[in-house]
C-alpha positions as CSV (number, residue, x, y, z in Angstrom):
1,X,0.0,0.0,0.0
2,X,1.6,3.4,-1.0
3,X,1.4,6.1,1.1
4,X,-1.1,8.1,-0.4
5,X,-3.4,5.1,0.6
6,X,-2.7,5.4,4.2
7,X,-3.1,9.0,4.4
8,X,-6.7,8.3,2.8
9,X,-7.4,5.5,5.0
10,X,-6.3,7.1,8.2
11,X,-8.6,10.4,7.1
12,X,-11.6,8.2,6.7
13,X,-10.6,6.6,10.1
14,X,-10.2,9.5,12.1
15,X,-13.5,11.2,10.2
16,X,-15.6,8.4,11.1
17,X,-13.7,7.9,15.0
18,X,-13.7,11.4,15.9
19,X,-10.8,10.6,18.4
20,X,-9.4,13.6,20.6
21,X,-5.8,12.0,20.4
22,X,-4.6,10.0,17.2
23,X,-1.3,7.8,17.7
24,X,0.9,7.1,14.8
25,X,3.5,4.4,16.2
26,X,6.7,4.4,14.9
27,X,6.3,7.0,12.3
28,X,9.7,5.9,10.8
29,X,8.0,2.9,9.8
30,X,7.2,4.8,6.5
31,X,10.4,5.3,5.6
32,X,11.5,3.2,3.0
33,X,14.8,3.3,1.1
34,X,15.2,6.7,0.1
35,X,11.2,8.2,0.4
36,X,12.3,10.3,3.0
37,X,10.5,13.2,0.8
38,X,7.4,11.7,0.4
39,X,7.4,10.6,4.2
40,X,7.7,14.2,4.8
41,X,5.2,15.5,2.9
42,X,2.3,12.9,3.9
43,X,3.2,13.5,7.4
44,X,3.1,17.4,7.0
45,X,-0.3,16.5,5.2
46,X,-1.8,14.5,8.1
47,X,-0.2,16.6,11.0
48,X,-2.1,20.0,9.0
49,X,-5.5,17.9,9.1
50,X,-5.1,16.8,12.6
51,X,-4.7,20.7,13.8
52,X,-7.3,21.7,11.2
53,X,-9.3,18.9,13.2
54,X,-8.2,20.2,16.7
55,X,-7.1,16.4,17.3
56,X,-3.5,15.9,19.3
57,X,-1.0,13.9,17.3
58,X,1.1,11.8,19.4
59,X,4.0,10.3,17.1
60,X,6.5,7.7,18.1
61,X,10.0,7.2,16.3
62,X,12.2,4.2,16.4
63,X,16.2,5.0,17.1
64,X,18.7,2.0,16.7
65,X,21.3,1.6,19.1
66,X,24.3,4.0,19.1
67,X,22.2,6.1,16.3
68,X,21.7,9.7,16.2
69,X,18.7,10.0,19.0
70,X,17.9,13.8,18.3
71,X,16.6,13.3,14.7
72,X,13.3,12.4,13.6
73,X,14.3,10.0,10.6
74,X,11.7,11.2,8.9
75,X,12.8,15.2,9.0
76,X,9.7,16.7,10.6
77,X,11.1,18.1,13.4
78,X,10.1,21.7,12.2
79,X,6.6,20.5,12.7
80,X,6.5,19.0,15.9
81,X,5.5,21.4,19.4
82,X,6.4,19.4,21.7
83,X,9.2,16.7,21.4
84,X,10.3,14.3,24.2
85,X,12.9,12.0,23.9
86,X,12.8,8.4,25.7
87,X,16.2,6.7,26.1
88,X,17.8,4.1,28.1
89,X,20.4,4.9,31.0
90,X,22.8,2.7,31.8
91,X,24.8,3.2,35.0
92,X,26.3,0.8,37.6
93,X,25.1,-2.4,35.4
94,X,21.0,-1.2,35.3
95,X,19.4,-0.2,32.6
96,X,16.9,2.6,33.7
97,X,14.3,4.7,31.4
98,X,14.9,8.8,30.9
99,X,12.7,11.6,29.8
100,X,14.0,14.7,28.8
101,X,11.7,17.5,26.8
102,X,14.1,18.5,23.9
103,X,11.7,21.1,22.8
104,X,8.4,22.3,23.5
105,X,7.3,24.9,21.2
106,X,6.2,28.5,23.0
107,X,6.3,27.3,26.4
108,X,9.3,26.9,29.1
109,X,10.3,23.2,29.9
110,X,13.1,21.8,31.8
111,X,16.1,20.9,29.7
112,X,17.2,18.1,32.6
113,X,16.7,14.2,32.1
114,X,14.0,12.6,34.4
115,X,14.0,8.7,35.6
116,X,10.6,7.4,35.0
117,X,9.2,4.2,35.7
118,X,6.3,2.3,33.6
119,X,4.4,1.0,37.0
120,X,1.1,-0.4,37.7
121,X,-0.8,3.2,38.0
122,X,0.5,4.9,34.6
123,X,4.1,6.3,34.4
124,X,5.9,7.8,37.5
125,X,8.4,10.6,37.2
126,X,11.3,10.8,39.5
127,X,12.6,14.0,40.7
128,X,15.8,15.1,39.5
129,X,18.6,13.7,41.5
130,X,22.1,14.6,40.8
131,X,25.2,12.7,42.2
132,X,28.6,13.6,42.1
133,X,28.9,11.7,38.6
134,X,25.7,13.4,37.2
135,X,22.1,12.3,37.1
136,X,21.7,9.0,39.6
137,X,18.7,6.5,38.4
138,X,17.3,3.5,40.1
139,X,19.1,1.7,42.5
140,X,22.0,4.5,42.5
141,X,19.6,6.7,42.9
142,X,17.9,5.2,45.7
143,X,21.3,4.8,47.8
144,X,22.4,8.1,47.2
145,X,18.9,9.4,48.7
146,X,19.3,6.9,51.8
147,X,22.9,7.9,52.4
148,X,21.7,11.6,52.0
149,X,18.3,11.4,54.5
150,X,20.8,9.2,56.9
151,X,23.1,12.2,57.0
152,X,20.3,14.8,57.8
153,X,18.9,12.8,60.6
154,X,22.2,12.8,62.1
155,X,22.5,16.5,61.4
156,X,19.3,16.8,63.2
157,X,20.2,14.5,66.0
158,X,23.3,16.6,66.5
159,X,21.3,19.8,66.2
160,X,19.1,18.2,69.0
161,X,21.7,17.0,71.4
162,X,23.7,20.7,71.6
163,X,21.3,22.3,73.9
164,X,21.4,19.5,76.4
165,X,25.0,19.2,76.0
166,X,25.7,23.4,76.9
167,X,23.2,22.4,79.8
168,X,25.0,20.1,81.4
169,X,28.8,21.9,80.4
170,X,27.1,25.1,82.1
171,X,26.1,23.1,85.2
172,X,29.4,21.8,85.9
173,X,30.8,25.1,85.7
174,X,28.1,26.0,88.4
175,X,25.8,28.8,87.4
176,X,26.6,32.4,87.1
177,X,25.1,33.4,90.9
178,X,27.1,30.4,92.6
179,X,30.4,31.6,90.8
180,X,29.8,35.0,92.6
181,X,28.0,34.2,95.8
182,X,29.9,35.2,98.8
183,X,30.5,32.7,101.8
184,X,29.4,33.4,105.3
């Protein structure tokens, strides 16, 4: 099927459906051999009837491993508001999952890389958290944040122990009136 067809069929299918968000998943499964152009132009075509529509496109790209991650493969980047990019991190023999916004068309966005987990109430973002050796994820992440609240409860222990500590080092010192009494 050429890809004149499945613009067609996916206008009939979104006529008829009415959907308020339309998925298109890998988009980069249209390109073939060198019909990069083509690609570009269907997709420009479908993008301008899902705005003319008011429906949200939501489009996925496949990236091989050790490829080029910031491209689209199918050179529609001009067109896209908001972009996200999903990669793997690998750090101390774990493979977490990252989110970073690498651009988000006329509104501000964080430019830092977000751990998120796929659990079983939708997907969790994780606060940045930012080690000595740059972002920490999962189990690194974790550790650092244990070592971290350890320290500040022993921070606040200490802070909690001074007073009672001056206490007792001013009693043994004897207090400022028995210092200065005079004996009879």
């Amino acid at each position: 099927m050429g890809l004149e067809m499945h613009l067609t069929m996916m206008h009939k299918t979104i006529t008829a459906f009415e959907p308020q968000i339309m998925i298109l998943d890998p988009l980069n499964s249209f390109v073939i051999g060198g019909n990069e152009t083509e690609v570009t132009s269907m997709l420009m075509r479908l993008m301008d009837f899902l705005k003319t529509e008011q429906i949200t496109g939501l489009f996925t790209s496949l990236t091989g491993g050790g490829g080029v991650l910031e491209q689209s493969g199918a050179a529609i980047s001009s067109l896209i508001d908001t972009w996200l990019l999903l990669r793997d991190i690998e750090i101390g023999g774990e493979r977490n999952r990252g989110l970073t916004i690498l651009k988000s068309r006329g509104m501000a966005h964080s430019n830092q890389i977000r751990e998120f987990l796929l659990t079983d109430h939708g997907v969790e973002l994780y606060d940045v958290y930012v080690g000595p050796g740059g972002v920490l994820t999962g189990s690194a992440r974790l550790a650092q944040a244990a070592q971290d609240q350890a320290a500040q409860t022993a921070r606040k222990q200490d802070v909690e122990r001074r007073p009672a500590r001056a206490g007792t080092q001013a009693h043994r010192l004897g207090s400022p009136d028995r210092r200065h009494a005079r004996r009879v």
